[in-house]
N, C-alpha and C positions, 0 to 999 in steps of 0.2 A: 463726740462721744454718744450723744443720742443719735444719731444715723448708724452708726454702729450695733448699737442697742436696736434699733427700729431693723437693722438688716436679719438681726440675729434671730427677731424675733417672728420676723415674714419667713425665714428659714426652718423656724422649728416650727410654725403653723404649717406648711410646707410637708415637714415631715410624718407633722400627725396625721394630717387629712389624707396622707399614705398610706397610712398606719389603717387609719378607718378601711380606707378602700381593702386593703388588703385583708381584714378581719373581714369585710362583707363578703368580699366572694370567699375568702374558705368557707364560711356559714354557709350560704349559698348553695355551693358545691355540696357539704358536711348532708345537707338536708334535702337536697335534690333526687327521689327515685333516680336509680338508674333505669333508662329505657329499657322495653319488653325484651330487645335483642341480647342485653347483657344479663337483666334476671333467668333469663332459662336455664343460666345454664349455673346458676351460682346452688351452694348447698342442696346438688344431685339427688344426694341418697335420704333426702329426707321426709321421711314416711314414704321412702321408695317400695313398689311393688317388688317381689323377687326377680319380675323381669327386665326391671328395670336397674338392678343391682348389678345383674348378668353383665346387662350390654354395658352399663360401664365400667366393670369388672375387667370386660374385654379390653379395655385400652385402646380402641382401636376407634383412632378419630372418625374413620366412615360412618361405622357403624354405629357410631354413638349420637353422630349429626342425623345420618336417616333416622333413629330411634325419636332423635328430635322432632324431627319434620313430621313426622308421623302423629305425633303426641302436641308439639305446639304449632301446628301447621299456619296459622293465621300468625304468629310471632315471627316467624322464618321467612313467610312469602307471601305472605297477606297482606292485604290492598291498604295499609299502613307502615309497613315497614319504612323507615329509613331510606332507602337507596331504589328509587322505582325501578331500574333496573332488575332488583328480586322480587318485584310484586306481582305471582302468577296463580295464584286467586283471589277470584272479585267477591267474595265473603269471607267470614270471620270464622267460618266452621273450620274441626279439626279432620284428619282423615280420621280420627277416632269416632269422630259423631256415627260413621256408620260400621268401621270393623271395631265393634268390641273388646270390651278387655284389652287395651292394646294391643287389637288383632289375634286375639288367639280363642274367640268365644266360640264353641260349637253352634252351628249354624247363626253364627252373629257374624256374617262374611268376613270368615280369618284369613288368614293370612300365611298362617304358620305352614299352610301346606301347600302355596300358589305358585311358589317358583316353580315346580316339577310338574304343573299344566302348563306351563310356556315354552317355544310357541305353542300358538292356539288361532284357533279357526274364532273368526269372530262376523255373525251376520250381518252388524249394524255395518261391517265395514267390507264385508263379503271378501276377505281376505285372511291368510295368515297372519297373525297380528305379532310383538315382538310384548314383554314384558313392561317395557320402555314406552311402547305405546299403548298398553294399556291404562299406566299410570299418567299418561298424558289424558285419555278419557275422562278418566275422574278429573283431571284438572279445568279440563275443559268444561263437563257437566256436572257434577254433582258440588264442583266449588267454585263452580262460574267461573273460572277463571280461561288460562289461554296454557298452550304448550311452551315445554322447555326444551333443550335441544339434549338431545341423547347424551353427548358428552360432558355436559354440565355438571359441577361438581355436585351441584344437590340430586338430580338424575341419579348421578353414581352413587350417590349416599342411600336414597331408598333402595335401589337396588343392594347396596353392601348389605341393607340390615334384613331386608326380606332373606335372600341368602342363608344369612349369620341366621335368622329366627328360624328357617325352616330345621335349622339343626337343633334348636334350642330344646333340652329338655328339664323339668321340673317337678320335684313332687308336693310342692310346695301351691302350686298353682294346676288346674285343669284346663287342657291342652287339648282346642280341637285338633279330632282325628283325621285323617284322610278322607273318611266315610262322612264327618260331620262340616264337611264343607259348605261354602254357600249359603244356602238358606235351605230351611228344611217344606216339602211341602204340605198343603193346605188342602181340604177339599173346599170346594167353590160350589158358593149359596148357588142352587139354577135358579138364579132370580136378578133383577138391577138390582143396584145399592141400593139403601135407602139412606139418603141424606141428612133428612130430619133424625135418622134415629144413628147417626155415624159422628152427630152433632151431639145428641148426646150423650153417649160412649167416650165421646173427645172430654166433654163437661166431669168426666166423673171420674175417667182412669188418666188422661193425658195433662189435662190444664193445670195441674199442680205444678208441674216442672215446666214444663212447654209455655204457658200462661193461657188465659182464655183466647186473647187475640194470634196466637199464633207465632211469639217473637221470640222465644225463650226464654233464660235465665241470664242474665249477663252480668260480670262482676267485675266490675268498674277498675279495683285493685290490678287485676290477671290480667284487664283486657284482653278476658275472654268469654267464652258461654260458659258456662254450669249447667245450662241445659241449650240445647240447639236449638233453633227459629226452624219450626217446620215450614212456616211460609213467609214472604215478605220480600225486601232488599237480600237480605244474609243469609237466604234457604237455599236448596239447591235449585237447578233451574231446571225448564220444561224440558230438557232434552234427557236426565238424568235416567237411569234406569228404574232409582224410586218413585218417577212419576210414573211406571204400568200401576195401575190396582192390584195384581195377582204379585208381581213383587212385594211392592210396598207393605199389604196386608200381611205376607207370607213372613216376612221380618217383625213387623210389629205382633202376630198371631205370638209370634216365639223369643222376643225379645223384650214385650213391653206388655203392663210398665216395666222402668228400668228394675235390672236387677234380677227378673222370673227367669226362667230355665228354658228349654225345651222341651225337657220331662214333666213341667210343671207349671206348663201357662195361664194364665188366668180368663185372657179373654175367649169366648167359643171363636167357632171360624166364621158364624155371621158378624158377631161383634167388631171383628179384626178388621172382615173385607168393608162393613160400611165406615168404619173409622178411617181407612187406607182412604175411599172416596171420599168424604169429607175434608180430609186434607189438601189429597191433591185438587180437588175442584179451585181451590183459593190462590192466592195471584200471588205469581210467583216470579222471579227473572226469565226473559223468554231467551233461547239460542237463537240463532240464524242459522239457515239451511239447512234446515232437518228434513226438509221434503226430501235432501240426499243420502239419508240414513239409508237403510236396508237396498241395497241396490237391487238385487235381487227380493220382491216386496214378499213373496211367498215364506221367506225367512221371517218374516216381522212377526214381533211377538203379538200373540191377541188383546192384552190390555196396550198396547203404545198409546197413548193420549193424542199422537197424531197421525195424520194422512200422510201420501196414497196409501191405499192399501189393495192388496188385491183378489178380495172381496166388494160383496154390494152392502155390505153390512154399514150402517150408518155413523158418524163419528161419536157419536154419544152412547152407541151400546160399544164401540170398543175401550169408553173410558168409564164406564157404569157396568158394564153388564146387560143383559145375560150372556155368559160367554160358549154355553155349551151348545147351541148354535150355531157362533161361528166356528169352532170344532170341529162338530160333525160337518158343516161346511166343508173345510180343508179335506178332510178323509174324504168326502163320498165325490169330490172333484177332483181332488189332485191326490189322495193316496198319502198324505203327509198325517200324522198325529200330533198333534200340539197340546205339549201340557204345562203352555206359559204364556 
């Protein structure tokens, strides 16, 4: 009778401590974030943009994935995700860090009108280039990361939604034009940067969001930025096109800080170009083989931060200034006018 009772009773202890285990993991489970790759895509429409309502209005899984990639680009293929496999940038930035508005900001390099310049002639690469491989650039430089293969479902996916957005219309939102593409231009100080005063212009209109050191805003929840690292591990890298000065300032003349207009910038155009020097001067991820960029060097643009060039012009006035030297350079040798 008592071995009976003692079996019974190592049976129902048995069953509790089952009981436990199994109440711990649904807890567990109950209270565990789900990882970046499953929040992206949960309760879409909330405090959604009009643009953002659109595309997933559309129904249409491409365009809703590229919509993604576009908007959480470090969640998708960022050097954390889940499956290394998809990890095809080596930062945390989004492609939004630099086309605005979800790509549709006039002269905030949109988007909305760049399918119907492709193909296109591209210097860095002295070739016709394909859309596909443009978006392999940025992958390569400005998110540090490496190429994807044309046919790859994400590949397909930005492409569906550049596509899908170039048709996109809104009266609800403002929609660069054809004419507001790119970046809008600047006149250029004829003088170097000055770094001390690029430092602080950075102190006064940038370090709010960007921080003093250069790392952004990052938000622990999102695992993402709030504000993008202009320099550091997670910035873009030296090969990117935001490392020219005559870029870089040209953007932030007319983008920044966040928020201003083009019609309505804050910074003058000296403030712009010594803030652009100041940043890019700081240490950044470096590419390899970019002495193979511009093959033909007479294409290279006059701020590129690196060599050869085919000029005697020294490496520090093509990454400071003054630029309109090398300019006139170009014209009165080779007949070429350069106004970048």
């Amino acid at each position: 009778m008592q071995a009976a009772f003692n079996k019974l009773a190592h049976s129902l202890r048995s069953v509790f401590l089952l009981f436990l285990a199994g109440v711990s993991l649904f807890l567990i489970w109950i209270y565990t974030p789900p990882s970046p790759e499953v929040q992206l895509l949960s309760d879409p429409l909330e405090n959604a943009s009009p643009l953002k309502k659109e595309v997933y209005a559309s129904s249409d899984p491409m365009v809703i994935l590229g919509y993604e990639l576009l908007v959480n680009t470090s969640l998708h293929i960022g050097p954390q995700v889940s499956d290394p496999q998809k990890r095809y940038t080596g930062n945390k930035l989004e492609c939004v860090s630099c086309h605005l508005n979800e790509g549709t900001k006039a002269f905030g390099i949109p988007l909305n009108t760049v399918v119907s310049r492709f193909p296109q002639y591209r210097g860095r690469e002295d070739k016709i280039g394909s859309l596909e491989e443009r978006i392999n650039g940025c992958l390569n430089r400005s998110m540090n990361g490496r190429s994807m293969a044309i046919d790859q479902k994400e590949m397909k996916a930005f492409v569906a939604y550049l596509n899908w957005l170039s048709g996109f219309k809104t009266e609800e939102m403002q929609l660069a034009t054809a004419l507001e593409k790119g970046l809008k231009d600047f006149v250029w100080p004829n003088r170097a940067a000055d770094l001390k005063q690029g430092k602080a212009v950075y102190a006064q209109h940038c370090a709010l969001c960007h921080r003093l050191g250069g790392g952004g805003k990052f938000d622990s929840q999102t695992a993402q930025y709030l504000y993008p690292p202009l320099w550091g591990k997670d910035a873009y890298n030296n090969g990117a096109g935001m490392t020219r000065l005559l870029t870089s300032a040209s953007f932030i003349k007319y983008n920044m800080p966040f928020g201003v207009s083009h019609q309505a910038p804050v910074l003058t155009d000296s403030e712009a170009y010594d803030v652009a020097a100041y940043i890019n001067q700081q240490e950044r991820p470096k590419k390899s083989e970019l002495a193979a960029d511009f093959p033909d060097k007479l294409k290279k643009p006059l701020s590129t931060p690196y060599g050869p060039y085919a000029d005697p012009f020294p490496l520090s006035q093509h990454q400071l200034g003054p630029y309109r030297p090398i300019a006139d350079f170009y014209e009165e040798v080779f007949g070429l006018v350069k106004i970048k």
